[in-house]
C-alpha positions in Angstrom: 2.4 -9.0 -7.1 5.9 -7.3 -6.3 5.7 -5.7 -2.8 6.3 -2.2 -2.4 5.5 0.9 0.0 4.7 4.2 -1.5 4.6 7.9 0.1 2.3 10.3 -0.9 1.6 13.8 0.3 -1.7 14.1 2.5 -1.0 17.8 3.7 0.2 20.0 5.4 -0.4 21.2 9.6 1.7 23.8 11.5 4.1 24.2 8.5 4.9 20.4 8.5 4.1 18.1 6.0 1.6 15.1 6.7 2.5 11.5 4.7 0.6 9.1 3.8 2.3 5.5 3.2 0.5 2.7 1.1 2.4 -0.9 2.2 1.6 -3.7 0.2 2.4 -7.5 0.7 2.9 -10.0 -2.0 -0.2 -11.4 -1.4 -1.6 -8.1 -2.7 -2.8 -7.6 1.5 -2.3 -3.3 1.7 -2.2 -0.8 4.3 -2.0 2.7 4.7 -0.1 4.5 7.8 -0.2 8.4 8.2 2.4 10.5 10.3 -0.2 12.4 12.1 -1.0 10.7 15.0 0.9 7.4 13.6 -2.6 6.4 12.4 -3.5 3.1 10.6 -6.1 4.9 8.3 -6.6 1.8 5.8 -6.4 -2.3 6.0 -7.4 -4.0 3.0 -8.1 -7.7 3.8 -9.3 -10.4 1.7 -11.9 -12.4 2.4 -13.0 -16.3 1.8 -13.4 -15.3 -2.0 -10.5 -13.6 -2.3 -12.2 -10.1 -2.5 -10.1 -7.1 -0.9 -11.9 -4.9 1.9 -11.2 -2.3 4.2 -11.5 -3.9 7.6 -10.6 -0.7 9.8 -12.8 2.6 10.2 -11.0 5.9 9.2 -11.3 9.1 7.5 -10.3 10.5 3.6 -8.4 13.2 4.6 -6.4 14.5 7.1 -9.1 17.3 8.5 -11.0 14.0 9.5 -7.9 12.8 12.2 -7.8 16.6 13.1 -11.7 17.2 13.8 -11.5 13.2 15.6 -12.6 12.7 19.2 -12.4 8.8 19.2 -8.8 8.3 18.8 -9.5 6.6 15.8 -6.7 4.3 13.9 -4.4 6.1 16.1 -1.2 6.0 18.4 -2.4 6.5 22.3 -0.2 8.0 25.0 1.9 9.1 26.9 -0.2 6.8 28.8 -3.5 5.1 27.1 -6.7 4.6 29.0 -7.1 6.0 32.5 -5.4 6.8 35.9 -7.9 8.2 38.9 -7.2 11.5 40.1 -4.4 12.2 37.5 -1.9 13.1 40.2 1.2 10.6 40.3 4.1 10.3 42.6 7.5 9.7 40.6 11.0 9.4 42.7 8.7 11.1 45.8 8.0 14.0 43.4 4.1 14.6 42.7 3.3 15.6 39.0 -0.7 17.0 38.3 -1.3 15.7 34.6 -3.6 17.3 32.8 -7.2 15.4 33.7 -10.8 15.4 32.0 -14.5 16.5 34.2 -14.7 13.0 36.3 -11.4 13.8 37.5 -8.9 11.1 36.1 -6.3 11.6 33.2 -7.3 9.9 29.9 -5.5 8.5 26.9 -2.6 11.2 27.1 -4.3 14.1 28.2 -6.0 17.4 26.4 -3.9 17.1 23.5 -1.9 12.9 23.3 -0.1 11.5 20.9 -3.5 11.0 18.6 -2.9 14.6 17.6 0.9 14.6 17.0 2.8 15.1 13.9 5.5 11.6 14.0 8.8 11.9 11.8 8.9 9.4 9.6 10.5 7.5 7.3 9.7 3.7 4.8 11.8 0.8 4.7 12.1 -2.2 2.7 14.1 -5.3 4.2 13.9 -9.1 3.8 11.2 -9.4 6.6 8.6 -6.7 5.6 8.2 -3.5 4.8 6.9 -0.4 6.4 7.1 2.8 8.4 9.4 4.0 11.0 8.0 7.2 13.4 8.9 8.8 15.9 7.8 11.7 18.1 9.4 13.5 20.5 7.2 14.7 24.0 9.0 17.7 26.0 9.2 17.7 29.4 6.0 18.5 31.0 3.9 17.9 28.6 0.5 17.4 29.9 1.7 17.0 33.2 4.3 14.3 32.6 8.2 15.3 33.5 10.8 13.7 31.3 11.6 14.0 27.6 10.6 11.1 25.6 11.6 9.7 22.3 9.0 7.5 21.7 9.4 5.5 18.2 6.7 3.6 16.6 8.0 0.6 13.6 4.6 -0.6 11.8 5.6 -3.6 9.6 3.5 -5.9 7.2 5.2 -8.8 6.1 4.0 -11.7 3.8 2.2 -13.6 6.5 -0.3 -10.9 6.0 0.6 -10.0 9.7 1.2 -6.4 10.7 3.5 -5.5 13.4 3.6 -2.9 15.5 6.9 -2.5 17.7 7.1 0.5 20.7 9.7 1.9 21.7 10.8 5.0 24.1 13.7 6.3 26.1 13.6 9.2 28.4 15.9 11.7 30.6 14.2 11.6 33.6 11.8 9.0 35.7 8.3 9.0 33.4 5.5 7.0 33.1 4.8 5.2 29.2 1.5 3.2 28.5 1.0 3.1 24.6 -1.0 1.1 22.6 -2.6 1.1 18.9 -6.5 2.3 18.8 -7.6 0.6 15.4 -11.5 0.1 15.5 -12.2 -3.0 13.6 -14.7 -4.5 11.0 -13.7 -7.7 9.8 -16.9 -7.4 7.5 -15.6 -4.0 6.3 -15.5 -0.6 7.9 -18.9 0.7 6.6 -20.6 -2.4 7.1 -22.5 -2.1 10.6 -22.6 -3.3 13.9 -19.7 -5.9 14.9 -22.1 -7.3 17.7 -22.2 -10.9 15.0 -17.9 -10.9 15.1 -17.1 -14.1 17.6 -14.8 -13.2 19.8 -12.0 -15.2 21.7 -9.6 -14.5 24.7 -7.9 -17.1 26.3 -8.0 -15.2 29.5 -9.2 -16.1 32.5 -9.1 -12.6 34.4 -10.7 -9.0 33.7 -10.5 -6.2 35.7 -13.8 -4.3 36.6 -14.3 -0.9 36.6 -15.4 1.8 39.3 -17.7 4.6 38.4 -15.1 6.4 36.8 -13.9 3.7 34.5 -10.7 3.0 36.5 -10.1 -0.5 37.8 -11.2 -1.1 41.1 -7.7 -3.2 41.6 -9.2 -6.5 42.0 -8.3 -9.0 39.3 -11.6 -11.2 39.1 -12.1 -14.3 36.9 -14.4 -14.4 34.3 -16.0 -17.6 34.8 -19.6 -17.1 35.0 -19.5 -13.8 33.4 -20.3 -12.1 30.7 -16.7 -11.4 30.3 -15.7 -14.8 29.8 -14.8 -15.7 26.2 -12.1 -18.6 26.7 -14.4 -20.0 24.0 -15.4 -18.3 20.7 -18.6 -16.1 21.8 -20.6 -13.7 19.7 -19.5 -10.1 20.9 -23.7 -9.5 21.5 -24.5 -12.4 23.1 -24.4 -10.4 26.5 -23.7 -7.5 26.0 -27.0 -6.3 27.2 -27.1 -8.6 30.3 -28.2 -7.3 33.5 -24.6 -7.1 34.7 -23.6 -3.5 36.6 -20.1 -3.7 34.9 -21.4 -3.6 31.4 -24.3 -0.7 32.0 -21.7 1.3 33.9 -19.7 1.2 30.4 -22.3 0.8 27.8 -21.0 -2.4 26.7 -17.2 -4.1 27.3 -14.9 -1.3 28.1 -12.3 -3.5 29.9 -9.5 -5.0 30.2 -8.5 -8.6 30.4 -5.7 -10.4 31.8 -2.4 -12.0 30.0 0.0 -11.7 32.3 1.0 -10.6 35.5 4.2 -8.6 34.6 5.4 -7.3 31.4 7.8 -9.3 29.4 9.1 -9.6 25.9 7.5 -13.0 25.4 4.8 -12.9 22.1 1.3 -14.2 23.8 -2.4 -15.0 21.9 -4.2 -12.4 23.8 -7.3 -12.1 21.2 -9.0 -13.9 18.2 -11.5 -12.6 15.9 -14.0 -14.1 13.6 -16.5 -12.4 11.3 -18.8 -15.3 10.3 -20.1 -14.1 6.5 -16.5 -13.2 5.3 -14.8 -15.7 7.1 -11.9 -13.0 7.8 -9.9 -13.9 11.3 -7.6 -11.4 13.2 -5.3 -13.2 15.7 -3.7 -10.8 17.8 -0.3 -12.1 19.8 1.5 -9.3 22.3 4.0 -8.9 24.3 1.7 -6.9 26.7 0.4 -7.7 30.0 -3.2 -6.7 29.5 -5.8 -6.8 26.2 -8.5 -3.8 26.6 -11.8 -4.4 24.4 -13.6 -1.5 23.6 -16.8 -2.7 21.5 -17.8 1.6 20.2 -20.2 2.7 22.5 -19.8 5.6 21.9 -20.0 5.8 18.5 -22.6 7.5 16.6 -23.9 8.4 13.7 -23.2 11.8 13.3 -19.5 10.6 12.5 -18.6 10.8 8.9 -15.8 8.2 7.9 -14.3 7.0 4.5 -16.1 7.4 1.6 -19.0 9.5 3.4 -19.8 6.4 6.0 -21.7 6.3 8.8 -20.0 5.2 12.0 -22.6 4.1 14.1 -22.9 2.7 17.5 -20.9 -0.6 18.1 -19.6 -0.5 14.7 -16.1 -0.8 15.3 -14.6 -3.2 18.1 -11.0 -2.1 19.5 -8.1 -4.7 20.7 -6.1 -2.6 22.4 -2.8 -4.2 23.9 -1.3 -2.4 26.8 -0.4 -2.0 30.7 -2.7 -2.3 33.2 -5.2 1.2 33.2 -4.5 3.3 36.8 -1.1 1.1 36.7 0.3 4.2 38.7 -1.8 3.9 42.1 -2.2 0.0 42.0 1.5 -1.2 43.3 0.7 -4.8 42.9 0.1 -4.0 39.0 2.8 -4.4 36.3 4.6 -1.6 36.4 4.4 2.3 34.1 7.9 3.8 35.1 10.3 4.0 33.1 13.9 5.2 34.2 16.9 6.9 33.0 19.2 4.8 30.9 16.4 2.2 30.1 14.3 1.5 27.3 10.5 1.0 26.9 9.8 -2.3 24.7 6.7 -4.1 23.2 5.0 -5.9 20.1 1.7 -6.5 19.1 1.1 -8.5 16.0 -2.0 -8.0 14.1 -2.4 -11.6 12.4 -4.9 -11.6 9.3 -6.3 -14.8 7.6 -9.6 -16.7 6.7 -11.1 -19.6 8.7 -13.5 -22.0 6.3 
């Protein structure tokens, strides 16, 4: 199969027009990329047998990322998870971002880069094909100062591994904390709960939570918890153990260790197994930190592709990024970026088969 990528209209917001790319590999391995909210809407994957499934949960149509309250498939920022109290000192400068009830800014604010129309643009080249977008957040927006060009590359290449390459610059001191929000289903988007997909992280630290989701600061080994998957676990196997940090979160809302500072340097931060298809997902980043997210909150009443049900824990999220509340814990990697610098990192979303 020759590989190709193909733009189609999708609609139309605000007098803009909304894209959707199909990318296909020579191994026939396809996915489809939409400019609003940089989503990944589709991943076909096949399977021990060679048969081609969806593997990511989505919606048909563009009113389905508009009406979305779950980030789903999407692009997260200005800055992805959480920071307590929502107030941040930049340069000695205080900046209120905009913050939800409990008190603590969340994945961007009242309207983040989920909800964004991205310019955008295909390429071919002798490495892969794919999508280039970018967006452009103004000064102030939801409380952060700075404007930031913040470019997104999503490239599928014939290892069957997709890349996903960040990039921003701004004019004045900001803070930057993206990461991809794909909910996965290795045994196929509609197919149920993902509590049978083994899981492993080669990572000996997590960071627990305080009552509003933020990280406490204390980086605490997993040894001897329920968060410890240095070996290939079921993601169920505890998830309902009598362990405060997993009721206070309804299941794994955290985020685990790679490394102490950000670098360039690719590192195995995840690996996925989903035992009846056999499909694998190796994820490698450049990222400090690997937040799981296993869709507790998820439910039913959510109406994906092809009329699907999303239910509860049907969808498990690798989300490679900074440390959450980064901004008040000095002795985590840092969030600012400066002037005259740019913001850099790669995730690669590796798919195979494991007999």
């Amino acid at each position: 199969m020759k590989h190709q990528v193909t733009q189609s209209n999708w609609g139309e917001l605000n007098g803009e027009h909304i894209f959707l790319y199909e990318l296909i590999n020579d191994n026939g391995l396809k996915v489809h990329i939409t400019n609003f909210g940089a989503a990944i809407q589709s991943v076909f994957v096949p399977d021990s047998k060679g048969q081609l499934t969806d593997v990511v949960l989505g919606y048909d149509d563009l009113q389905g990322y508009i009406n979305d309250d779950f980030y789903i498939g999407t692009v997260v920022g200005r800055f992805a998870n959480r920071i307590a109290g929502g107030k941040v000192l930049i340069n000695g400068e205080t900046h209120q971002l905009t913050v939800k009830d409990g008190g603590f800014h969340h994945h961007g604010g009242k309207v983040g880069f989920n909800k964004k129309i991205w310019q955008s643009r295909s390429f071919v080249h002798e490495h892969g094909l794919g999508v280039i977008l970018e967006y452009l957040s103004a000064d102030g927006e939801e409380g952060f100062p700075g404007n930031l060009l913040t470019k997104v590359t999503y490239t599928l290449n014939n290892q069957n591994q997709l890349l996903v390459n960040f990039e921003a610059t701004t004019d004045k001191a900001t803070l930057i904390n993206l990461t991809q929000h794909a909910y996965f289903n290795l045994a196929g988007h509609n197919n149920g709960s993902i509590l049978d997909h083994k899981l492993l992280l080669p990572l000996k630290n997590y960071l627990p939570v305080n009552n509003m989701q933020v990280p406490t600061g204390i980086i605490t080994p997993v040894a001897g918890t329920p968060f410890d998957f240095t070996k290939f676990r079921p993601v169920g196997e505890r998830i309902e153990a009598n362990n405060p940090q997993l009721e206070l979160s309804r299941g794994y809302d955290h985020s685990w260790v790679i490394k102490k500072r950000h670098s360039s340097q690719l590192k195995l931060a995840a690996r996925l197994f989903e035992p009846t298809s056999k499909r694998v997902l190796n994820v490698f980043t450049s990222e400090p930190a690997i937040h799981i997210y296993t869709g507790n909150f998820l439910d039913d009443t959510i109406r994906g592709k092809a009329g699907s049900s999303y239910p509860f824990r049907s969808g498990i999220c690798l989300e490679t990024q900074h440390y959450p509340d980064a901004p008040n814990q000095p002795h985590f990697p840092s969030t600012l970026l400066k002037p005259g610098n740019t913001f850099k990192s790669s995730t690669v979303f590796e798919f195979g088969v494991s007999m």
